[in-house]
C-alpha atoms as an extended CHARMM CRD file, in Angstrom:
* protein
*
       235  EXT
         1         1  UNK       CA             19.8560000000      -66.2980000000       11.7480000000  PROA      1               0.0000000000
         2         2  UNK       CA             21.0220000000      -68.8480000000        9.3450000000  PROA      2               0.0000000000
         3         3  UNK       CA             20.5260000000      -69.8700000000        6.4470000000  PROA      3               0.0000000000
         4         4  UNK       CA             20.8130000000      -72.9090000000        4.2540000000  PROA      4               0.0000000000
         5         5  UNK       CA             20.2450000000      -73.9310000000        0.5860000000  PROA      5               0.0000000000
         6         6  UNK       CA             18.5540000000      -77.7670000000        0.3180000000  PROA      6               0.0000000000
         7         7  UNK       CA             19.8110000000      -80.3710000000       -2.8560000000  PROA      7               0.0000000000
         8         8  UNK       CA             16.4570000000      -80.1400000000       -3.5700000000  PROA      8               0.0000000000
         9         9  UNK       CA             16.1140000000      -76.7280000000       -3.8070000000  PROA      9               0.0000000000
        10        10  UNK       CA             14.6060000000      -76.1450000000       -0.9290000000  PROA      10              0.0000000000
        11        11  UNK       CA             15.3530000000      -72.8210000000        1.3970000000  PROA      11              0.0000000000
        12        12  UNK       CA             15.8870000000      -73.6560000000        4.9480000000  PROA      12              0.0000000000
        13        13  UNK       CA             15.2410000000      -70.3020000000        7.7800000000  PROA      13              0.0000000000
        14        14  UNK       CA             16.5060000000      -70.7620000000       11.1740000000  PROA      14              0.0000000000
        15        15  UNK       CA             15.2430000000      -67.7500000000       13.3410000000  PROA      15              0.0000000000
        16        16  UNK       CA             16.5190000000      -66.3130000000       16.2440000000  PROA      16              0.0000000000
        17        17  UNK       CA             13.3900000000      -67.6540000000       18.1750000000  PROA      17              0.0000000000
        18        18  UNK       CA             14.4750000000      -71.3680000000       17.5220000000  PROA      18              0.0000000000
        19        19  UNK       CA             12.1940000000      -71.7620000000       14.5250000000  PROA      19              0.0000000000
        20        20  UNK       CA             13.3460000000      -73.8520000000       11.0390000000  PROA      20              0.0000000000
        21        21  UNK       CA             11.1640000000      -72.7990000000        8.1090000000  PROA      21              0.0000000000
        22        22  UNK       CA             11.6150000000      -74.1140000000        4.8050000000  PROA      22              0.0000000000
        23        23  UNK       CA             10.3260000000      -72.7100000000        1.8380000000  PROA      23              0.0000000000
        24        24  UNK       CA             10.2340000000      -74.8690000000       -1.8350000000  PROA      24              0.0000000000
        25        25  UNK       CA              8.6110000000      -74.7200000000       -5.2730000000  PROA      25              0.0000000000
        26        26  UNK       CA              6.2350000000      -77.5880000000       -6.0470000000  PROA      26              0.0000000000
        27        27  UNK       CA              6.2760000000      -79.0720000000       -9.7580000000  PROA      27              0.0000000000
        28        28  UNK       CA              6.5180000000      -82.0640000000      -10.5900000000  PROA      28              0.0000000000
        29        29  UNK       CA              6.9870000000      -82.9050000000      -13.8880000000  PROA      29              0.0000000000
        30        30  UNK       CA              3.5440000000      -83.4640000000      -15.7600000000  PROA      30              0.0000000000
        31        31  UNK       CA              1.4460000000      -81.0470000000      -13.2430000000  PROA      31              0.0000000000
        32        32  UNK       CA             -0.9600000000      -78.8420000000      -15.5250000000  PROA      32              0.0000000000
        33        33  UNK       CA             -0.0330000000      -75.2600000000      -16.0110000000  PROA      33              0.0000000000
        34        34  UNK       CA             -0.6570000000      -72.7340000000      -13.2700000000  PROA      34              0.0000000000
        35        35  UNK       CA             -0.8280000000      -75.8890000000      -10.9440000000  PROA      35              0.0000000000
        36        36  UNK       CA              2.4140000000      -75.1480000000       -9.3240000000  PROA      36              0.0000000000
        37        37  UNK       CA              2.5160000000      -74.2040000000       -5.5840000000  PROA      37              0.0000000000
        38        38  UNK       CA              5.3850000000      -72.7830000000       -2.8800000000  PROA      38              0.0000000000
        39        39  UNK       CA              5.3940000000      -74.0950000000       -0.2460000000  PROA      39              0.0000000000
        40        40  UNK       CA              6.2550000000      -73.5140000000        3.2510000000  PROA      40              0.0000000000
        41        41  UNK       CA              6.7910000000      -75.6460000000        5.9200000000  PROA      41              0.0000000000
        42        42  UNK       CA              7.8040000000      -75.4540000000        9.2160000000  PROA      42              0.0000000000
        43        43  UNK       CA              7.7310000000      -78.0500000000       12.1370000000  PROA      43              0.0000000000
        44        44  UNK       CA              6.1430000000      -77.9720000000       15.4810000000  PROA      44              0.0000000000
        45        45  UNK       CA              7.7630000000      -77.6430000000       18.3080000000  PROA      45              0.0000000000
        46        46  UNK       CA              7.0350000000      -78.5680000000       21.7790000000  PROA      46              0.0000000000
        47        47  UNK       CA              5.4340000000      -75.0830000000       22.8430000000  PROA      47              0.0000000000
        48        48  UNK       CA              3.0070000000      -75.4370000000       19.9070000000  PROA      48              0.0000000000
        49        49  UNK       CA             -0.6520000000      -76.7040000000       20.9060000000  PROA      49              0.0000000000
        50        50  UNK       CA             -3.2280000000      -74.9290000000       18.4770000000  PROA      50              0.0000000000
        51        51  UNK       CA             -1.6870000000      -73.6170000000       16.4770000000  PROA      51              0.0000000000
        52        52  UNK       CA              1.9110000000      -72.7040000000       14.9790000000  PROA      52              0.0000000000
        53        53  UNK       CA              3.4380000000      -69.1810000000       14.6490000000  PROA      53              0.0000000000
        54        54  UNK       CA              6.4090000000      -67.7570000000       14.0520000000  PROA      54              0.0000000000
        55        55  UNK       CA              8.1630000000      -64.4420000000       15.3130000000  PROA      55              0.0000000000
        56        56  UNK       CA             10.3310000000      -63.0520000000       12.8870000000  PROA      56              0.0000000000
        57        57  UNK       CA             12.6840000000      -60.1000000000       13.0660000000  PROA      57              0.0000000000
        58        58  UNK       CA             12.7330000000      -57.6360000000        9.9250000000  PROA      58              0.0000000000
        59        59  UNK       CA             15.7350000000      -58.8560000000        8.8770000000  PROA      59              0.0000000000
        60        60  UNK       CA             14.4570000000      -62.5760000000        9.0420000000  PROA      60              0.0000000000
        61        61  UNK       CA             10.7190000000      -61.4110000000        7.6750000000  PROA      61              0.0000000000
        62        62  UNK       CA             12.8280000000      -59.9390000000        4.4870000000  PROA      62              0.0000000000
        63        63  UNK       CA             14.9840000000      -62.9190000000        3.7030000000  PROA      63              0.0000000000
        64        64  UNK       CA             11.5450000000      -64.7990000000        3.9950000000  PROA      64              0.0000000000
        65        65  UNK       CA              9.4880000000      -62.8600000000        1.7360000000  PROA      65              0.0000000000
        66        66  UNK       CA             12.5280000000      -62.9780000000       -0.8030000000  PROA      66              0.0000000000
        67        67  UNK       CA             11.9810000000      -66.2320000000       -0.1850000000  PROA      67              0.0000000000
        68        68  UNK       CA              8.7510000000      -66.6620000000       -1.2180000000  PROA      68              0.0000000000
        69        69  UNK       CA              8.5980000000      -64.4690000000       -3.7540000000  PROA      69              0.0000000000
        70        70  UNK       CA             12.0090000000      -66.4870000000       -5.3450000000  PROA      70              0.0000000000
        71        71  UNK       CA             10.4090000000      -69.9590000000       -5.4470000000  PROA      71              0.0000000000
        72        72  UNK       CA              6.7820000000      -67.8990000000       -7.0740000000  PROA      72              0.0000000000
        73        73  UNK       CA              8.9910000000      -66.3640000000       -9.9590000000  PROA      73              0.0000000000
        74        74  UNK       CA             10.4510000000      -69.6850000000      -10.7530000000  PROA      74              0.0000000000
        75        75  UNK       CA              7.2380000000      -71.1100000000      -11.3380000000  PROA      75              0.0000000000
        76        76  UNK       CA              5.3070000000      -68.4180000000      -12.7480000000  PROA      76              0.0000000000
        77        77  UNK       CA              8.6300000000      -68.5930000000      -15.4490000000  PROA      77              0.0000000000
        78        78  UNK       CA              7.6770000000      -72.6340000000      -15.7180000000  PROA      78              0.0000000000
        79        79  UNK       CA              4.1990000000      -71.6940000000      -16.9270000000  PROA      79              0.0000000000
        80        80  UNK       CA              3.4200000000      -68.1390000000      -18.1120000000  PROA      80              0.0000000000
        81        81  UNK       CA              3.6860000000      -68.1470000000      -22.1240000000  PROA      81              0.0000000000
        82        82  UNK       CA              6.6080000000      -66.9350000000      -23.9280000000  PROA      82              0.0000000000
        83        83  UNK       CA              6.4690000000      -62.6530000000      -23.8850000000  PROA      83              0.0000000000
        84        84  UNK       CA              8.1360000000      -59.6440000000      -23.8550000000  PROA      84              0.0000000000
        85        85  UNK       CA             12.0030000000      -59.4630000000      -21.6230000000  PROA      85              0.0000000000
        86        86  UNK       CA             11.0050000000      -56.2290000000      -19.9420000000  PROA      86              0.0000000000
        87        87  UNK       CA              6.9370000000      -55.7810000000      -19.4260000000  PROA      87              0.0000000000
        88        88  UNK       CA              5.7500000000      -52.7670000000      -17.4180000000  PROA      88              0.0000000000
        89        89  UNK       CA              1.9060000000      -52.1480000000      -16.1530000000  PROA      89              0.0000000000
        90        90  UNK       CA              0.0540000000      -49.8410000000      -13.8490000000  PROA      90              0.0000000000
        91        91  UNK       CA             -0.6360000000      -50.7330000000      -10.3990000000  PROA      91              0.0000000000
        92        92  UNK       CA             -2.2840000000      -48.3350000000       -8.1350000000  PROA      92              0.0000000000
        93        93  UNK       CA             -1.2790000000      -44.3010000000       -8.5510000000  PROA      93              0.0000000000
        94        94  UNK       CA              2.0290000000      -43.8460000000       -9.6810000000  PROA      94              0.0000000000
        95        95  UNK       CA              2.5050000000      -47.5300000000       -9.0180000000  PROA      95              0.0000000000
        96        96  UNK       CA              4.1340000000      -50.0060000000      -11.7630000000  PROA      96              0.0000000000
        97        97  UNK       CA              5.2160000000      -53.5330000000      -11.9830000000  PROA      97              0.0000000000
        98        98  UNK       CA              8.1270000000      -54.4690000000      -13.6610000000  PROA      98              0.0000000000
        99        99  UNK       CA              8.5010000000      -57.7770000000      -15.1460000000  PROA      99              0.0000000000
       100       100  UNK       CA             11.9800000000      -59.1640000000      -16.5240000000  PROA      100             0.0000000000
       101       101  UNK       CA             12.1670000000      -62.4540000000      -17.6620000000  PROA      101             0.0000000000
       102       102  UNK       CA              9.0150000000      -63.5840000000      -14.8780000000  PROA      102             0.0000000000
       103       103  UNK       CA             11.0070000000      -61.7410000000      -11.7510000000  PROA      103             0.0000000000
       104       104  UNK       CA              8.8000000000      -58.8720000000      -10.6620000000  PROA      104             0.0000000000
       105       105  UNK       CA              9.4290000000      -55.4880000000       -9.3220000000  PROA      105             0.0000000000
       106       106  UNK       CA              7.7210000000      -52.8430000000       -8.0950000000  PROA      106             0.0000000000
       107       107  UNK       CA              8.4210000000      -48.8440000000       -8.7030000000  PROA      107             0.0000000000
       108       108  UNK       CA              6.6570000000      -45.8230000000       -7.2900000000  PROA      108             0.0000000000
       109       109  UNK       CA              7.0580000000      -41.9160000000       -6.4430000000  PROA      109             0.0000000000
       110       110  UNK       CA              7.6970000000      -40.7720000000       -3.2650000000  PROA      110             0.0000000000
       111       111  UNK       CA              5.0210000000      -39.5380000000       -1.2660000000  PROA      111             0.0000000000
       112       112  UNK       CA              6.5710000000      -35.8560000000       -1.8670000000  PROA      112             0.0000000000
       113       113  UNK       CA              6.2260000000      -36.5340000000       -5.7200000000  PROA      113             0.0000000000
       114       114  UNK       CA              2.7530000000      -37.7730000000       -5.2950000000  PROA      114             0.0000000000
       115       115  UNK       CA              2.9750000000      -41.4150000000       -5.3680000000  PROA      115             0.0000000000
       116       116  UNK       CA              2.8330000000      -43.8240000000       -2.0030000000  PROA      116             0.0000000000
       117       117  UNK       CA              6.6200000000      -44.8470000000       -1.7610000000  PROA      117             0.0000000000
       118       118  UNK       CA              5.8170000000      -48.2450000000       -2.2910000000  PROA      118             0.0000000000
       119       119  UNK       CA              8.8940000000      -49.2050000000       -4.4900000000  PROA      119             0.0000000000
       120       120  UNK       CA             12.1720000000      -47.2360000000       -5.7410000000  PROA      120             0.0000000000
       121       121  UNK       CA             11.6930000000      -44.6080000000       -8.8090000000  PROA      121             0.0000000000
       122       122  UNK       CA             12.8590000000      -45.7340000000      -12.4000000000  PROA      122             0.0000000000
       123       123  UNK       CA             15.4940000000      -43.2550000000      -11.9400000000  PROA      123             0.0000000000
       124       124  UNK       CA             16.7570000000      -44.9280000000       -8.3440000000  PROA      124             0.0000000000
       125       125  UNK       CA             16.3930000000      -48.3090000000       -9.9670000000  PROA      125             0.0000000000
       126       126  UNK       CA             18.4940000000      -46.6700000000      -13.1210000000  PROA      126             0.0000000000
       127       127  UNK       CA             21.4990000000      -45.9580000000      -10.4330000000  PROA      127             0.0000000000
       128       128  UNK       CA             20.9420000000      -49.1870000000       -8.4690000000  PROA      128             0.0000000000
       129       129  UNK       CA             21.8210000000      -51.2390000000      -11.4950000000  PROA      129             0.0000000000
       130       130  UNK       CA             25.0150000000      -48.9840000000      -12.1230000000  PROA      130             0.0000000000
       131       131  UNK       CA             25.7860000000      -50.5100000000       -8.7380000000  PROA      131             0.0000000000
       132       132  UNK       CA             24.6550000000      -53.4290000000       -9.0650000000  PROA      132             0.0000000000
       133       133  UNK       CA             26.5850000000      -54.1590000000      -12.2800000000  PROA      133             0.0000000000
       134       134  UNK       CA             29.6400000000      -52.4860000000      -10.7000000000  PROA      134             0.0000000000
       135       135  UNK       CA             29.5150000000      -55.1060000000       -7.4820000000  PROA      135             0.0000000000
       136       136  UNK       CA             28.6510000000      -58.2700000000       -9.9540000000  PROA      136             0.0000000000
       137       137  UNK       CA             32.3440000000      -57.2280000000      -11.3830000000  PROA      137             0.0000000000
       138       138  UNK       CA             33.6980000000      -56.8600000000       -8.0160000000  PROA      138             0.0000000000
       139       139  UNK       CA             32.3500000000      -59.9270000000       -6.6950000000  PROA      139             0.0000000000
       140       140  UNK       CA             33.6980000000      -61.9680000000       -9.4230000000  PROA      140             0.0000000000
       141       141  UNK       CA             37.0120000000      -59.9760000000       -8.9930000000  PROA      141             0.0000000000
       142       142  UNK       CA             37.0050000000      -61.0260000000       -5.8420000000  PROA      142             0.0000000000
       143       143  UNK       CA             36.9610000000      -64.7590000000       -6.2920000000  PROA      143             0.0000000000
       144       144  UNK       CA             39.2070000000      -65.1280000000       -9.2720000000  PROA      144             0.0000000000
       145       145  UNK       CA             41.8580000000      -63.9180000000       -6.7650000000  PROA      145             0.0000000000
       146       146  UNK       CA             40.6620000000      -66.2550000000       -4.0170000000  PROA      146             0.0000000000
       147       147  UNK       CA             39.4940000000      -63.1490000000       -1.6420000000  PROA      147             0.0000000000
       148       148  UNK       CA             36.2890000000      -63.1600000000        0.3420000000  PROA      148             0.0000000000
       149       149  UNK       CA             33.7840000000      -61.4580000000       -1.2520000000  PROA      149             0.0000000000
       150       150  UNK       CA             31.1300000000      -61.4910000000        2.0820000000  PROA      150             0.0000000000
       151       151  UNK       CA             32.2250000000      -57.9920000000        3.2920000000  PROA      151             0.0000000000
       152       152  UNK       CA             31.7060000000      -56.3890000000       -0.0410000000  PROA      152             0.0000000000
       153       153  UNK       CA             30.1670000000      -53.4440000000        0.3800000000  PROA      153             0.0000000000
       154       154  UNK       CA             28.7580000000      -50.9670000000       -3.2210000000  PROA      154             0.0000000000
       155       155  UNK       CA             27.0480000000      -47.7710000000       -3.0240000000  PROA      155             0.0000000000
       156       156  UNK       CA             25.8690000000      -45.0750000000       -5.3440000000  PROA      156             0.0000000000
       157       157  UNK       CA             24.6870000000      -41.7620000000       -5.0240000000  PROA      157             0.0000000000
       158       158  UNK       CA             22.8330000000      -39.3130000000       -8.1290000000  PROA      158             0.0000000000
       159       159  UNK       CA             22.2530000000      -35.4110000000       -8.3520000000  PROA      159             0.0000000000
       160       160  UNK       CA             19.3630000000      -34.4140000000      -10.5880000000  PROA      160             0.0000000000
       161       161  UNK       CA             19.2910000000      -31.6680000000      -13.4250000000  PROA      161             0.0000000000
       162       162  UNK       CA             18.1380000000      -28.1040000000      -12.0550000000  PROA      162             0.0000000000
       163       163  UNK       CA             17.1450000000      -27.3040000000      -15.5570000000  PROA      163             0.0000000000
       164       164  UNK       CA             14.7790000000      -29.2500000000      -18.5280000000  PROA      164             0.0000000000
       165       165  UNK       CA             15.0550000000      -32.0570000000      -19.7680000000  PROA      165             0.0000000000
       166       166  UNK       CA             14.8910000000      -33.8390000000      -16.4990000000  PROA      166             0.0000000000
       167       167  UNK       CA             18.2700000000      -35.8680000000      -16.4250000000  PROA      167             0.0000000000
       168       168  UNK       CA             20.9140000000      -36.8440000000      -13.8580000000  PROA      168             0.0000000000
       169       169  UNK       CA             24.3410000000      -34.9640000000      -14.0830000000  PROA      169             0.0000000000
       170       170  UNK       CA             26.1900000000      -36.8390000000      -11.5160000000  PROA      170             0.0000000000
       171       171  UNK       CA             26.1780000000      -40.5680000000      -10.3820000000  PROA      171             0.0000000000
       172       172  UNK       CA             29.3600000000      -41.4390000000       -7.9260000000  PROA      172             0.0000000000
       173       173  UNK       CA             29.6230000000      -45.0910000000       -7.3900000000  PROA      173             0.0000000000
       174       174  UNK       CA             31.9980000000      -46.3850000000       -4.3170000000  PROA      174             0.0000000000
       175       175  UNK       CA             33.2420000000      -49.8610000000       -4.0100000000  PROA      175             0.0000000000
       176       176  UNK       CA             34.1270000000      -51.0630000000       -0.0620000000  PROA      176             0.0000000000
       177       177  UNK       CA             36.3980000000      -54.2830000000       -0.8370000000  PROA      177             0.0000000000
       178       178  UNK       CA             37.3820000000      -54.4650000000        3.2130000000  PROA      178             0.0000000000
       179       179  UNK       CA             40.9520000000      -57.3590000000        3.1150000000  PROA      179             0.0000000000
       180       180  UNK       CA             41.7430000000      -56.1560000000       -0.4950000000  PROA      180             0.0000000000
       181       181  UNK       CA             45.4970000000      -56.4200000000       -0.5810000000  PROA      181             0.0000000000
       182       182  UNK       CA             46.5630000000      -53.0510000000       -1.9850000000  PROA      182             0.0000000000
       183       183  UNK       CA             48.8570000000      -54.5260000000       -4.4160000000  PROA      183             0.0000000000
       184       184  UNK       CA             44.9470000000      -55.8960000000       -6.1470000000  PROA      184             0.0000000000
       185       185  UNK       CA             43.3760000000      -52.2530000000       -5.6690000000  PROA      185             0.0000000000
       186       186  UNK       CA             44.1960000000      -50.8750000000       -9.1100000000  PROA      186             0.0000000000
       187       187  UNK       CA             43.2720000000      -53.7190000000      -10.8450000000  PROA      187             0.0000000000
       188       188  UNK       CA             40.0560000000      -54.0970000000       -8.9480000000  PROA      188             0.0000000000
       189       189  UNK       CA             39.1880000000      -50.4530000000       -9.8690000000  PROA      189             0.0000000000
       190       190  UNK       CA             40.2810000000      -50.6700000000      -13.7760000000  PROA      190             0.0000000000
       191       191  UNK       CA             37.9280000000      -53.9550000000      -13.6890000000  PROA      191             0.0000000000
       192       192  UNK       CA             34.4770000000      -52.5560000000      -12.0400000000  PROA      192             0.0000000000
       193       193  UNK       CA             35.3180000000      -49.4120000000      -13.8020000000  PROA      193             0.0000000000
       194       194  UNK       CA             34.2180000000      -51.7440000000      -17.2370000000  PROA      194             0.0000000000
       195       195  UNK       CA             31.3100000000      -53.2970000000      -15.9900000000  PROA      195             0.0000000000
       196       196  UNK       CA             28.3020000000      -53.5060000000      -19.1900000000  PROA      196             0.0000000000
       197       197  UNK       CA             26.1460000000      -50.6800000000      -17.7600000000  PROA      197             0.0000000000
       198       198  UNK       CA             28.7940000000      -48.1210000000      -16.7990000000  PROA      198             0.0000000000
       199       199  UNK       CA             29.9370000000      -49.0250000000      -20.8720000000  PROA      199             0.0000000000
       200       200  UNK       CA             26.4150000000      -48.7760000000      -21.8740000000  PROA      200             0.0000000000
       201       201  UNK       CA             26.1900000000      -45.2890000000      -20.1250000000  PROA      201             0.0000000000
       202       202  UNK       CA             29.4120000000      -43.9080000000      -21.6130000000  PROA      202             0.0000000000
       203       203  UNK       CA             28.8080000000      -45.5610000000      -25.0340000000  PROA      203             0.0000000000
       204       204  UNK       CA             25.2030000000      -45.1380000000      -25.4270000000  PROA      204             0.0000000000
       205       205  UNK       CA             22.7730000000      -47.2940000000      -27.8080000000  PROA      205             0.0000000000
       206       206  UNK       CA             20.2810000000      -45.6760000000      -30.3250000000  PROA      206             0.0000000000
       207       207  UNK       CA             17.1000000000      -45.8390000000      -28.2890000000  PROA      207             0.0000000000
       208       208  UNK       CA             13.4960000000      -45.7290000000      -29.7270000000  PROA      208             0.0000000000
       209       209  UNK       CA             10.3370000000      -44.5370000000      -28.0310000000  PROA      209             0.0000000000
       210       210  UNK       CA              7.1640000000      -45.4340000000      -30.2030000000  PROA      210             0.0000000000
       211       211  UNK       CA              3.5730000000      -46.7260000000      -29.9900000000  PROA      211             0.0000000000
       212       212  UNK       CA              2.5100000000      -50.1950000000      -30.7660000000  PROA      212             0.0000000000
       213       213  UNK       CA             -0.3410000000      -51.1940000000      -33.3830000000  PROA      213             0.0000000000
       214       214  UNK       CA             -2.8590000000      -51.0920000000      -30.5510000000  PROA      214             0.0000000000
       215       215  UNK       CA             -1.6490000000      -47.8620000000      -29.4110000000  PROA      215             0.0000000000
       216       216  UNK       CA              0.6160000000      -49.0220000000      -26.5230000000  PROA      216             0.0000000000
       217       217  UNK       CA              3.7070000000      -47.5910000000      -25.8280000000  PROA      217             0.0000000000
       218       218  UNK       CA              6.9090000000      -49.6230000000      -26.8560000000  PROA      218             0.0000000000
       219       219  UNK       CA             10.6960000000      -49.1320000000      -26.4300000000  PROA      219             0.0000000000
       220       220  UNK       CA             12.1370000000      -50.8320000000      -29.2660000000  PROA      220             0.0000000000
       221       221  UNK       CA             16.0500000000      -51.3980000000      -30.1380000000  PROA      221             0.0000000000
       222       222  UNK       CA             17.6190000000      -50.6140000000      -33.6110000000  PROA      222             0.0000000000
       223       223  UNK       CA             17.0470000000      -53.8540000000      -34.3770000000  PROA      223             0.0000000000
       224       224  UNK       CA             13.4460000000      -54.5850000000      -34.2590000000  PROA      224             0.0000000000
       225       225  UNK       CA             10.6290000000      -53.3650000000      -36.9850000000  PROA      225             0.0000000000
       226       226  UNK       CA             10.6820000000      -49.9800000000      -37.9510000000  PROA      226             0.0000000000
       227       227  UNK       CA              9.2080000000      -47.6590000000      -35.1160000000  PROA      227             0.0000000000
       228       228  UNK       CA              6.6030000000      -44.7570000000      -35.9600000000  PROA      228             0.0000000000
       229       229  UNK       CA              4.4420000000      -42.2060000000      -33.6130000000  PROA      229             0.0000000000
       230       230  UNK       CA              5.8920000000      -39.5790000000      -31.9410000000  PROA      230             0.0000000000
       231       231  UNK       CA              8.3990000000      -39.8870000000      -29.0480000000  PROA      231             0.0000000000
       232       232  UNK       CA              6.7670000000      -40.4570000000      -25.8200000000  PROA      232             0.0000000000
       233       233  UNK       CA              6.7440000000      -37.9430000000      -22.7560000000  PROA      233             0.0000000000
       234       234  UNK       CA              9.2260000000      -38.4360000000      -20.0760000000  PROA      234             0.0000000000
       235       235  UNK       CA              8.5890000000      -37.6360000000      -16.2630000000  PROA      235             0.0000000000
């Protein structure tokens, strides 16, 4: 499978079955609001006759949909009104969507918990970005000292409270940096070891739980206008 990034910022798909699919956001300037459209194209090919189809493998079906759902964020960001960074709202069940800055995500429960598995928790999500921060620092490492950054490998692991409140008391984080030169190693590991959420974690922020005027829950900063109600529950 390869892939391929288009000056006009298009996204190109080659699949293993011979098949080039491109997928672009369409806005040109002076469309109304909510007029934008992705779109996806894909030639036909000499086998076609009614119609066209495409056989992906999971790994190519993934890269699509990320895709797809890439080029939708960017214009859902071009027109949705200006709102709040982080937005959460129920889906189905235990269901929520996520929405930061017009990218969406979705968390659940596990099936065990009661929810359908359809996403990560809050809590997985809470370690992911440890990693995630941890492999942005590595990654940058990496190509301030002109080393290949492709085999970079992160992962993170968490062990849960046995006791109240509910709480992690472990998160391990491992960095795979495979053509490091040892000579870089400690500095690599003094660098990720510094990254903004592992600081955040370590240093925390005053953090407010209150309800809004219309009786919505908020999370507000120090900063923003004073916060009343009583601290909401935590699962």
């Amino acid at each position: 499978m390869e892939e391929t990034r288009r000056p006009a910022q298009s996204r190109e798909l080659h699949t293993r079955c011979g098949r080039d699919i491109r997928v672009a956001g369409f806005a040109p300037p002076g469309l109304p609001p909510g007029m934008g459209r992705v779109v996806l194209d894909t030639p036909c090919a000499p086998y076609d006759e009614r119609e066209v189809w495409a056989s992906l493998t999971p790994e190519e079906a993934r890269r699509l949909a990320g895709f797809l759902l890439t080029e939708a964020a960017a214009l859902e960001r071009r027109s949705r009104p200006p709102g709040p960074y982080v937005a959460v709202v129920p889906l189905d069940g235990d269901a929520l969507e996520v929405t930061v800055r017009g990218h969406a995500l979705r968390v659940d429960q596990p099936v065990t918990d009661g929810g359908r598995d359809s996403g990560p928790t809050p809590v997985e999500l809470f370690v992911a970005s440890v990693a995630a921060c941890v492999a942005h620092y590595a990654g940058r490492f990496l190509d301030r000292h002109g080393l290949d950054r492709g085999a970079l490998r992160v992962t993170a692991g968490h062990t849960m409270s046995s006791d109240r409140p509910a709480r992690l008391t472990a998160l391990t984080v491992q960095v795979d940096a495979p053509g490091l030169p040892p000579d870089r190693a400690e500095a690599l590991e003094a660098v990720v070891s510094h990254c903004t959420v592992k600081n955040t974690i370590e240093d925390p922020p005053p953090i407010t739980v209150a309800l809004g005027r219309a009786g919505t829950a908020g999370v507000r900063g120090p900063g923003d206008a004073e916060a009343g109600g009583a601290d909401a529950p935590r699962g």
